[in-house]
N, C-alpha and C positions, 0 to 999 in steps of 0.2 A: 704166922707165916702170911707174906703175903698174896692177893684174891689170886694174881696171874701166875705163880709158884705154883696154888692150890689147881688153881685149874690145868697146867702143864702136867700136874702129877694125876689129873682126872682123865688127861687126854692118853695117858702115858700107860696107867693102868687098868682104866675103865673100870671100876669096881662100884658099886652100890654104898661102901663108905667114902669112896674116894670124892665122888659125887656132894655128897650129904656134905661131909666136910667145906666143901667149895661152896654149896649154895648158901651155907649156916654163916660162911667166913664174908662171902659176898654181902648178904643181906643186914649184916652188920657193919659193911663199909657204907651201905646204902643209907641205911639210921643215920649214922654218925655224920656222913655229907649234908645233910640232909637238917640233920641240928645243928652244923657249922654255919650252914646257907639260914639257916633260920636267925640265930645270933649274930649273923653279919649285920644282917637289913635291920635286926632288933637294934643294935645299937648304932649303924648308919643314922637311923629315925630318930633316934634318941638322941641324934648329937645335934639334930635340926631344931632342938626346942626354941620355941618363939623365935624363928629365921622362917618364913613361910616362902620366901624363896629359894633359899638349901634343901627345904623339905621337899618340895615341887620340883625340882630338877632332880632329887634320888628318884623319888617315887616316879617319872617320868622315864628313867631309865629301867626301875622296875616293872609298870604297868605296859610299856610297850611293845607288844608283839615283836618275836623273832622275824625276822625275812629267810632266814636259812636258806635254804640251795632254790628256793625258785623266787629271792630277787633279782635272778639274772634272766627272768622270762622276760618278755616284751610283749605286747598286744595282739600281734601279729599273730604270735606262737598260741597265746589263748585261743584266739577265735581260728586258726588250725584246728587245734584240739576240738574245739565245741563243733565246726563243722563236721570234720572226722566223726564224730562218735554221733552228731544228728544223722550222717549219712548213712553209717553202719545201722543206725535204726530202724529207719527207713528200707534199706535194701533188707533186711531180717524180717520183716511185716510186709514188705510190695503184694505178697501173694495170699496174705491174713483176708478173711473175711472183715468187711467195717465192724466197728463193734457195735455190740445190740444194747442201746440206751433205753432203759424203763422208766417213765417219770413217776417221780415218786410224792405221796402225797402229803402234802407237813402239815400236821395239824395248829403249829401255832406260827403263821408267818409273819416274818419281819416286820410287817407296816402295824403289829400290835408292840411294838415297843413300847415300854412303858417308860418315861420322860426321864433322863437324869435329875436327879437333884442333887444342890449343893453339899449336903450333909454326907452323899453316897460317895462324892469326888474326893470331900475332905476324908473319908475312912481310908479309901483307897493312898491316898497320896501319902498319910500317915503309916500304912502299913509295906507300901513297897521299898524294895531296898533303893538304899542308893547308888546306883547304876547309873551308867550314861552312855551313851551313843555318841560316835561322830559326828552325826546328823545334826541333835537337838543342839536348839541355839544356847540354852541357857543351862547352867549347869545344874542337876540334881537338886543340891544341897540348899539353895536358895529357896528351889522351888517349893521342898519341902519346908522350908522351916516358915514361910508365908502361906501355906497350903491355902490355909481358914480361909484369906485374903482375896485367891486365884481361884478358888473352888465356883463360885457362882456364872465366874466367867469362864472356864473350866465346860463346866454344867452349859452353859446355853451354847458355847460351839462345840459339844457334841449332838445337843440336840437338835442344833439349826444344821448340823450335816446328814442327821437319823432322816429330818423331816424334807431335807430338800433331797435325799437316795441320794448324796454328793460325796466324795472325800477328797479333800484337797489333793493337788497335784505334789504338793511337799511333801504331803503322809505317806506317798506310792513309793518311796526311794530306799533303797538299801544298799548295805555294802558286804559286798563279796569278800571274801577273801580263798584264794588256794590256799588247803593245803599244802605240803611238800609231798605228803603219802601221793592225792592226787595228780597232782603236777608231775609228776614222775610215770605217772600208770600208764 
């Protein structure tokens, strides 16, 4: 029977099997979708073999975040919101006592950093996934698989950043993104 039958008949009865029923029937439409979506893209991918621009144009459709209901926000509407809700902050605290700041004592601070080395960068670059960012220039996959190569240079522009208390203005940047839960609230 099908999930919206089962549920009509749950709505209809309201009974503790009628229920059971619907959720047992539901949760197997859910499976079943779910290994259909899976064997799609299984063999989408499969059909791109040695075509690395059939593959990259699926996979470009698959990796790319939805826009859903708030690509029709605009800028404007953002920083409404974000002033809105700094303002309600603000008016909820105007009458708050400042807050009472303790400094606190750290027994091993920063300026004992103990120096990167190459061999630390190469473990590191070997063991992280391969991931990527908007941001970074160069893709993942390269970088890893010349790690050995990049690691020494790697290694001295961390530690000429450690040593000069700097970090580039390019490293400070990130990307937002709303939710729709949000954008909505």
């Amino acid at each position: 029977m099908a999930v919206t039958m089962l549920e009509k008949t749950y709505r209809w009865r309201r009974s503790t099997q009628s229920i059971h029923v619907w959720r047992v029937q539901f949760s197997q439409q859910r499976v079943l979708f779910q290994q259909k979506y899976i064997n799609h893209w299984s063999c989408t991918i499969d059909s791109c073999h040695g075509n690395s621009k059939a593959l990259s144009s699926k996979l470009r459709v698959l990796l790319q975040p939805e826009l859903g209901s708030c690509s029709h926000l605009i800028a404007g509407e953002h920083a409404h919101y974000f002033v809105a809700k700094i303002d309600g902050i603000r008016a909820l605290t105007a009458t708050s006592l400042p807050p009472n700041i303790i400094d606190r004592f750290v027994s091993e601070p920063l300026v004992d950093l103990r120096p990167a080395t190459a061999d630390e960068v190469a473990s590191i670059l070997k063991r992280s996934d391969p991931k990527q960012c908007l941001l970074d220039a160069a893709p993942t996959w390269p970088i890893k698989h010349v790690g050995d190569f990049l690691a020494p240079v790697i290694a001295r522009m961390c530690n000429a950043s450690f040593n000069q208390v700097k970090l580039p203005d390019r490293s400070k940047k990130a990307i937002v993104r709303v939710t729709a839960e949000k954008a909505n609230a």
